[in-house]
C-alpha positions as CSV (number, residue, x, y, z in Angstrom):
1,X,4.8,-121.4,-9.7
2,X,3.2,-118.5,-8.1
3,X,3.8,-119.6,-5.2
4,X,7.2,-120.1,-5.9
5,X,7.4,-116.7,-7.4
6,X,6.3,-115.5,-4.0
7,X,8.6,-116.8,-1.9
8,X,11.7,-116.0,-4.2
9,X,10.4,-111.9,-4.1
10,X,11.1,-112.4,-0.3
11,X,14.7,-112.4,-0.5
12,X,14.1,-109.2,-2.9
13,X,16.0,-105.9,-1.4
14,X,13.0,-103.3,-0.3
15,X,14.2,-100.1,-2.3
16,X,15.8,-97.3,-0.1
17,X,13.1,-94.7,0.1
18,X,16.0,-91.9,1.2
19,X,17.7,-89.1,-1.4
20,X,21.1,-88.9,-1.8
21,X,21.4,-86.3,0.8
22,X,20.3,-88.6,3.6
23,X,22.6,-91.0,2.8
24,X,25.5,-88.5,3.0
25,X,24.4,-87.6,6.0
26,X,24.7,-91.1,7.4
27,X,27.4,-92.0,6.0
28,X,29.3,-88.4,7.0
29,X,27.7,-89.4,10.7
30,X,29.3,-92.8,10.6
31,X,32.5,-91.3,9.9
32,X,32.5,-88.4,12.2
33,X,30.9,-90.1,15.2
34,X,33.8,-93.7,14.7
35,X,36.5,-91.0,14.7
36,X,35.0,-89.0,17.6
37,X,34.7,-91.8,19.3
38,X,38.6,-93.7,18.8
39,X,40.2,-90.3,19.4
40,X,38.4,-89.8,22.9
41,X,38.7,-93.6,23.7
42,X,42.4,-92.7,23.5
43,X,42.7,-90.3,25.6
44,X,41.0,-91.3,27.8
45,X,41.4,-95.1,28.5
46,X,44.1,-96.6,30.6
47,X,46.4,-97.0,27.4
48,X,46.8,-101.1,28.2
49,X,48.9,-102.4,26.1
50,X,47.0,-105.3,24.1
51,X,43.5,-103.8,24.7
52,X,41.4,-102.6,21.7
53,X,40.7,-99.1,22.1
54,X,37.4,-99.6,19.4
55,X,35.3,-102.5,19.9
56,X,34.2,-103.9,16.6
57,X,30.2,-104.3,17.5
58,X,30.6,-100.4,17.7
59,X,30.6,-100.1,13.8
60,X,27.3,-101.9,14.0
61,X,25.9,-98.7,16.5
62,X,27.4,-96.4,13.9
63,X,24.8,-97.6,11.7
64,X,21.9,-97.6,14.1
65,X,22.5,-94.6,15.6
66,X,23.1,-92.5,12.7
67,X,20.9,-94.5,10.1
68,X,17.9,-95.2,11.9
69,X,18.3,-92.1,14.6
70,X,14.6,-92.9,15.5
71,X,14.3,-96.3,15.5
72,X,13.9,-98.3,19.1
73,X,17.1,-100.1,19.0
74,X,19.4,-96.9,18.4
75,X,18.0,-95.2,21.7
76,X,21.0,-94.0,23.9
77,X,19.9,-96.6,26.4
78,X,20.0,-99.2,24.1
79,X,23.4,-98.6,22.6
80,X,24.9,-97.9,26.2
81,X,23.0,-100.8,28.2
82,X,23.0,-103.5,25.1
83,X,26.3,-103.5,24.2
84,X,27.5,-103.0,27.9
85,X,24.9,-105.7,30.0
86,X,26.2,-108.1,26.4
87,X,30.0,-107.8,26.7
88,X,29.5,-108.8,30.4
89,X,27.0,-111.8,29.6
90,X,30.1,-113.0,26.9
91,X,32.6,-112.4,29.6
92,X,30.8,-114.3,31.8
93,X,30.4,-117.3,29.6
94,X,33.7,-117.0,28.9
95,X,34.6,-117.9,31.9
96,X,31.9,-121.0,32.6
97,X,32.4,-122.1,29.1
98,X,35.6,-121.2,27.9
99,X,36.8,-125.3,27.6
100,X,33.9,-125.1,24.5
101,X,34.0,-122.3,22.7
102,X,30.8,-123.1,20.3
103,X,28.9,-123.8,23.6
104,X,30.0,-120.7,25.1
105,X,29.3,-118.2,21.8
106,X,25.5,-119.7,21.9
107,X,25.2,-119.2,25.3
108,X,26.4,-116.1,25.0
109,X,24.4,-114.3,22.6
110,X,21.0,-115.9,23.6
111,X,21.9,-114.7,27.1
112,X,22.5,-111.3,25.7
113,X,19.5,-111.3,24.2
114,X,17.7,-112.6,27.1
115,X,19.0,-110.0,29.2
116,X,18.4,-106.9,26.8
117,X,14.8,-107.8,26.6
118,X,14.6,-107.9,30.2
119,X,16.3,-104.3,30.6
120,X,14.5,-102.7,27.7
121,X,17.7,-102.2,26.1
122,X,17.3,-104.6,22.8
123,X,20.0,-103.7,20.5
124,X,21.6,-106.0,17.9
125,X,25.1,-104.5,18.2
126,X,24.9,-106.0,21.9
127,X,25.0,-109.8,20.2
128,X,28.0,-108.9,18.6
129,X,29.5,-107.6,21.8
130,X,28.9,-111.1,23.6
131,X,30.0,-113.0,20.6
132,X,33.4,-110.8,20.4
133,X,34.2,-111.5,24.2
134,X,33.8,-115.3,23.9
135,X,36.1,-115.5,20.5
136,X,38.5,-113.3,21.8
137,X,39.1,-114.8,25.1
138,X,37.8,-111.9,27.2
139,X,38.4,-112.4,31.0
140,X,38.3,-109.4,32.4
141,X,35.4,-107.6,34.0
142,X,36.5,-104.2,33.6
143,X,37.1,-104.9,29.5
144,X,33.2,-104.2,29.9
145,X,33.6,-100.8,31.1
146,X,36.7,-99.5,28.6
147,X,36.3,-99.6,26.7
148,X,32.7,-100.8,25.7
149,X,31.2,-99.0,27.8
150,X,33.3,-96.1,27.4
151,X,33.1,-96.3,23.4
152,X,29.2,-96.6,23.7
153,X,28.7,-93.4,25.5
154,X,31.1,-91.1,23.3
155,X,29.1,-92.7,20.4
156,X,25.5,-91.4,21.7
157,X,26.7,-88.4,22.5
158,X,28.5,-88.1,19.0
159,X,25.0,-89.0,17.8
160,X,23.5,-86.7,19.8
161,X,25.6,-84.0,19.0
162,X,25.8,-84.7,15.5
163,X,22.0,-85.4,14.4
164,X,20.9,-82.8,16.2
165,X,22.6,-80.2,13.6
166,X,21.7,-82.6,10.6
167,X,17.9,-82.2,11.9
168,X,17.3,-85.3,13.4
169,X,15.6,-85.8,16.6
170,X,17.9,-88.0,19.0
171,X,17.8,-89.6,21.2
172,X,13.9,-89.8,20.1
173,X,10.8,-90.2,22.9
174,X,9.8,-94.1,23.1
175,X,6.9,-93.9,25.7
176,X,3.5,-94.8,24.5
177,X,1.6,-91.8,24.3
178,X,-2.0,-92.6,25.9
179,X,-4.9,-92.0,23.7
180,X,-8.5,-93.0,25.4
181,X,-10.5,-91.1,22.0
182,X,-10.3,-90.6,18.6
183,X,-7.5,-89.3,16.8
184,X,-8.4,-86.1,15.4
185,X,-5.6,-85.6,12.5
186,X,-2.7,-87.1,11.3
187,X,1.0,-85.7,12.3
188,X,2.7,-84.6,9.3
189,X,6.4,-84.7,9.3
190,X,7.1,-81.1,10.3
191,X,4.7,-81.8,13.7
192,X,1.9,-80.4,12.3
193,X,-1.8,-81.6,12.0
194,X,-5.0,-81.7,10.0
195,X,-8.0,-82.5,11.8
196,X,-11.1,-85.0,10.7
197,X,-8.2,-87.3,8.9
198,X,-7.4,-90.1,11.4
199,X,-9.9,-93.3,11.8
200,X,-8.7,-94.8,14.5
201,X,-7.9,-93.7,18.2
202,X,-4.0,-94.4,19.3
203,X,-5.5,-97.2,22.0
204,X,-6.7,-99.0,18.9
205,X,-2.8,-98.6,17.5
206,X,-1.6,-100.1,21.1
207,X,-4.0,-102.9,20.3
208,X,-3.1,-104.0,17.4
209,X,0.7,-103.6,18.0
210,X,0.4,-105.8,20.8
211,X,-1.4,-108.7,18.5
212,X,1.5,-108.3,16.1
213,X,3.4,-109.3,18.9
214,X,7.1,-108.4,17.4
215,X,9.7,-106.0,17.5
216,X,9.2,-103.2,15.7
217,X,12.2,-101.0,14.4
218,X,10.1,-97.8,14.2
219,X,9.1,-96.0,17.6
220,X,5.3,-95.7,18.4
221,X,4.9,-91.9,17.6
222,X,6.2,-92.4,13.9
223,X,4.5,-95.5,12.9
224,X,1.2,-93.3,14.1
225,X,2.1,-90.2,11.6
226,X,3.1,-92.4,8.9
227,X,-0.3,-94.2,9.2
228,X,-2.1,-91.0,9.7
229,X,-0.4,-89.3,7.0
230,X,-1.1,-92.8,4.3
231,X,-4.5,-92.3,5.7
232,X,-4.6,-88.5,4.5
233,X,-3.2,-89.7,1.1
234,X,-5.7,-92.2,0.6
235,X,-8.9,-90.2,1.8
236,X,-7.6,-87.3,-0.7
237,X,-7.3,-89.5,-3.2
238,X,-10.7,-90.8,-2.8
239,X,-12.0,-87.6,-2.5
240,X,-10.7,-87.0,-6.2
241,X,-12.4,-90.3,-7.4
242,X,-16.0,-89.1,-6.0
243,X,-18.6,-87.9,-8.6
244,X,-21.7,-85.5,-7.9
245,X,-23.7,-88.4,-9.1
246,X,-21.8,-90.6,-6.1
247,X,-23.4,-88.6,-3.3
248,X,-26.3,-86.2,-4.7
249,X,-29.8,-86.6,-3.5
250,X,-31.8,-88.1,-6.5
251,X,-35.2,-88.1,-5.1
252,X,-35.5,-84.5,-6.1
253,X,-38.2,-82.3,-6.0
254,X,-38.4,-79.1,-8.4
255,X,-41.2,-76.8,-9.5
256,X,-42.1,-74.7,-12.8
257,X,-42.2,-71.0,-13.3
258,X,-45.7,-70.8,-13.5
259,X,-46.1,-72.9,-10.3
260,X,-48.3,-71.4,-7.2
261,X,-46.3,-70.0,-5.0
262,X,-48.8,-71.6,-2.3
263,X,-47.8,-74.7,-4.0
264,X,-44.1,-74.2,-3.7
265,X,-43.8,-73.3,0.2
266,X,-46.4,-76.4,0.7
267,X,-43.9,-78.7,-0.9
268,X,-40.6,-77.1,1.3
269,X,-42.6,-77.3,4.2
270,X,-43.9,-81.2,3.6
271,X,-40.7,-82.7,3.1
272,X,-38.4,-80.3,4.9
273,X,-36.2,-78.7,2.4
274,X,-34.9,-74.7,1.7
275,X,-34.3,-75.0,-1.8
276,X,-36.3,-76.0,-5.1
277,X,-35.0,-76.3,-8.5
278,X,-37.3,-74.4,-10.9
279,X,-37.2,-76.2,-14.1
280,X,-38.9,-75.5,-17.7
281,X,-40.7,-78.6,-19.6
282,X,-37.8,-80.4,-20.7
283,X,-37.1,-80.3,-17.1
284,X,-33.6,-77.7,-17.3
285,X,-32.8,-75.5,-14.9
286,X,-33.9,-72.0,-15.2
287,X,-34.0,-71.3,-11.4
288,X,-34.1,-71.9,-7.6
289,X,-36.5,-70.6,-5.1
290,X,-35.4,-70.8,-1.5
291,X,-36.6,-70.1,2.0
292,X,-34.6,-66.2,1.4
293,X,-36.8,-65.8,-1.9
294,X,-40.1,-66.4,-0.2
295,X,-38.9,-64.0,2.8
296,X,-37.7,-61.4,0.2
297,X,-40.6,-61.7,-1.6
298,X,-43.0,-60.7,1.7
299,X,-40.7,-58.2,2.9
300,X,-39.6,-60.1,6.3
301,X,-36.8,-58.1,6.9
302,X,-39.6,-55.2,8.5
303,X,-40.1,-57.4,11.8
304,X,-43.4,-56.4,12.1
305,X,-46.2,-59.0,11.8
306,X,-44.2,-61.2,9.5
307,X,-46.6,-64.2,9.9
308,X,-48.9,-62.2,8.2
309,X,-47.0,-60.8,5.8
310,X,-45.7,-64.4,4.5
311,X,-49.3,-65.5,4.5
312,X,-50.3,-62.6,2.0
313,X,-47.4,-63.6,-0.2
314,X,-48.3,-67.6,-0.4
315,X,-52.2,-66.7,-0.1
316,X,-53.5,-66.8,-4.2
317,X,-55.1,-63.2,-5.1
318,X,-58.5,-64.1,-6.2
319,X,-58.7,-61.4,-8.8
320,X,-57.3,-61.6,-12.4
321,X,-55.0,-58.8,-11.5
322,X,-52.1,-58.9,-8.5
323,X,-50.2,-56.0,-7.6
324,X,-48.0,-58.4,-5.7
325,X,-46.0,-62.3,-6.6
326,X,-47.6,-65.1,-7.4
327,X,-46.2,-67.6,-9.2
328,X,-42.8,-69.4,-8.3
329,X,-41.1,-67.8,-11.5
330,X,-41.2,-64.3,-10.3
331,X,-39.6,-64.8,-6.9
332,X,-36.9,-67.2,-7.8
333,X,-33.3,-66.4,-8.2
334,X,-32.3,-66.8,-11.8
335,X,-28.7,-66.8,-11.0
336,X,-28.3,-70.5,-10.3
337,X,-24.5,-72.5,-10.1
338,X,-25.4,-75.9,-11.4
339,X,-22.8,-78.9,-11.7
340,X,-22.6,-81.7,-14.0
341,X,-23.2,-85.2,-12.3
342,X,-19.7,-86.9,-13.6
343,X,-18.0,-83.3,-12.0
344,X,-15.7,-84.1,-9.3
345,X,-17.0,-83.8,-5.9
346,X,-13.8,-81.8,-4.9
347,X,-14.8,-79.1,-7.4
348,X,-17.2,-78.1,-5.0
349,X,-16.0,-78.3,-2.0
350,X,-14.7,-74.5,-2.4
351,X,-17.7,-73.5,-4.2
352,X,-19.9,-74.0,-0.9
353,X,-17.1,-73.3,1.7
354,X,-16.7,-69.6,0.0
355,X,-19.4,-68.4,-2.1
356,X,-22.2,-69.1,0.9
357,X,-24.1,-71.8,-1.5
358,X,-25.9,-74.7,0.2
359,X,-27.8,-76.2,-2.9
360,X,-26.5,-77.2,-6.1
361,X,-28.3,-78.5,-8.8
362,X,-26.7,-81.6,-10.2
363,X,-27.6,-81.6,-14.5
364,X,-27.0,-84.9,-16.3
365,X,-27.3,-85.7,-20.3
366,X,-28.6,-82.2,-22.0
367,X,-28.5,-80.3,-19.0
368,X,-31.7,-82.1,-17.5
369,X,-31.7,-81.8,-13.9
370,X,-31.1,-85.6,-12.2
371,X,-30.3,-84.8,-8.2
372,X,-29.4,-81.9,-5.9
373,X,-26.4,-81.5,-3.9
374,X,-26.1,-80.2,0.1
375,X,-24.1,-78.5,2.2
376,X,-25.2,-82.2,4.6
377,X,-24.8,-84.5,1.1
378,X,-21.2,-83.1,0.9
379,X,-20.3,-83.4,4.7
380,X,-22.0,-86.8,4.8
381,X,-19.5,-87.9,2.0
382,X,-16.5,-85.9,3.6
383,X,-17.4,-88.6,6.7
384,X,-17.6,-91.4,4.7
385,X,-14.2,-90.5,3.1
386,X,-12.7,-90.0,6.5
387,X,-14.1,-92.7,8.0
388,X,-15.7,-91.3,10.5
């Protein structure tokens, strides 16, 4: 049955992701552009009696070209050359195979066809056109010239003409646009970019289109924003679904109030780190000593023999009285942003892009400190996201 089910939703309608406006628009275009084109036609055809002065298959182009402005098969050299190189294919048949009719309307449409791929013109209207010639009788060459070609022409440049004021680009650039790296953002709708969001470079696009192997009814350059811009979506949205806990080092190591300060730098210095959570015995956070403590703390900003001077600080005084630091408690910075591991990792994206953090002590049940959170955690997640 689910199979079944399957194969019935294929002959389910896709909804029409347009607002009423759009469709006003194309409808209105339709109009406009048919009535553009059957007033010129007439004035400017050679008025033989019996002769159409509209081709049907043109209602067909109407659709296209103001529906789908961007799509492959609307191009002005699809419209013009497919329903022009078709109506002669269906003359032509008309005359081999006029004795059978049937004969001559298959003939003629997978000719069409044939020929439309072969001039890069592929335009559904164009089968229509052959088709019309063949039931109608066609004989004569120039009925291919006026008025299908005649009523092609003053329908792209209706559609020209009219989609350029409605705000839509036509006729719209096919070529392949060569891309030997990585994308770097995706194209929005309004041309504009945001870098880091793409995954894939537009050779790898080329690639796959050319396994799909079929006609596509959306030109290159759009299906790659509208990937981009699901790509976008997606990473934000994953971005929102990211916890501290996700991407926060664990393995953290912190120090007490009373610790040595000897003690402390020896820790940064053995396993490469600027910052260390100063905790109390229940192991919340009360602090954080970084590398700009310890160089407050021995005065580095006077240039002068500052090796020394950091040595003094570290160094323990041997004496039961110091007039100088020496525990970790009375260097550290007591002002300290924590997060909560289930937090959002988006929360702090603008906490360390504007406030100059790069540590954040991550606190889990009872505000006991569980991980730490860098500038390089949050980037390395930002490229995981991203896919980079």
């Amino acid at each position: 049955m689910s199979r079944l089910r399957r194969w019935l939703q294929a002959f389910r309608p896709a909804p029409m992701r347009v607002d009423a406006r759009e469709r006003l628009r194309v409808v209105a275009g339709a109009i406009v552009g048919l009535l553009l084109t059957g007033v010129l036609t007439e004035l400017l055809s050679r008025h033989v009696p019996g002769v159409p002065w509209l081709v049907a298959p043109l209602g067909a182009s109407a659709v296209l070209v103001f529906g789908v402005p961007a799509s492959p098969l609307a191009q002005p050299w699809a419209v013009v050359m497919g329903n022009t190189s078709s109506a002669l294919v269906g003359i032509a048949c008309a005359h081999l195979f006029g004795g059978t009719p049937e004969l001559a309307a298959a003939i003629a449409v997978g000719g069409a066809i044939g020929l439309m791929f072969l001039l890069r013109c592929l335009h559904p209207p164009g089968g229509a056109a052959a088709l019309l010639m063949v039931l109608t009788g066609v004989h004569d060459w120039h009925f291919a010239l006026d008025p299908v070609l005649l009523n092609s022409v003053l329908m792209v440049l209706a559609g020209m003409a009219y989609n350029g004021v409605t705000g839509r680009r036509y006729p719209h650039p096919q070529m392949t646009v060569p891309a030997a790296g990585p994308a770097t953002g995706a194209t929005s709708g309004s041309g504009g970019t945001e870098p880091g969001t793409a995954v894939f470079s537009g050779v790898d696009l080329d690639t796959v289109l050319a396994h799909y192997n079929q006609v596509l009814d959306v030109p290159r350059d759009d299906l790659q924003a509208i990937v981009d811009e699901a790509g976008l979506l997606a990473a934000r949205r994953r971005m929102t679904t990211l916890r501290c806990a996700d991407v926060m080092s664990r393995d953290v190591k912190a120090v007490e109030w009373g610790t040595p300060l000897q003690e402390a730098w020896s820790l940064m210095r053995t396993h490469q780190i600027k910052a260390l959570p100063v905790v109390d015995r229940a192991r919340r956070v009360v602090g954080i000593v970084t590398l700009a403590d310890f160089m407050r703390g021995a005065s580095l900003d006077v240039h002068d023999d500052w090796a020394t001077r950091l040595r003094h600080l570290i160094r323990p005084t041997p004496t039961t009285h110091s007039d100088k630091p020496e525990v970790v408690g009375q260097i550290m910075s007591r002002q300290v942003r924590v997060a909560s591991a289930d937090r959002p990792l988006a929360d702090l994206v603008p906490l360390f892009a504007a406030t100059g953090h790069h540590h954040i002590p991550i606190v889990g049940d009872e505000a006991r400190l569980v991980g730490i959170l860098t500038q390089s955690d949050l980037v390395a997640a930002l490229a995981r996201v991203d896919g980079l």
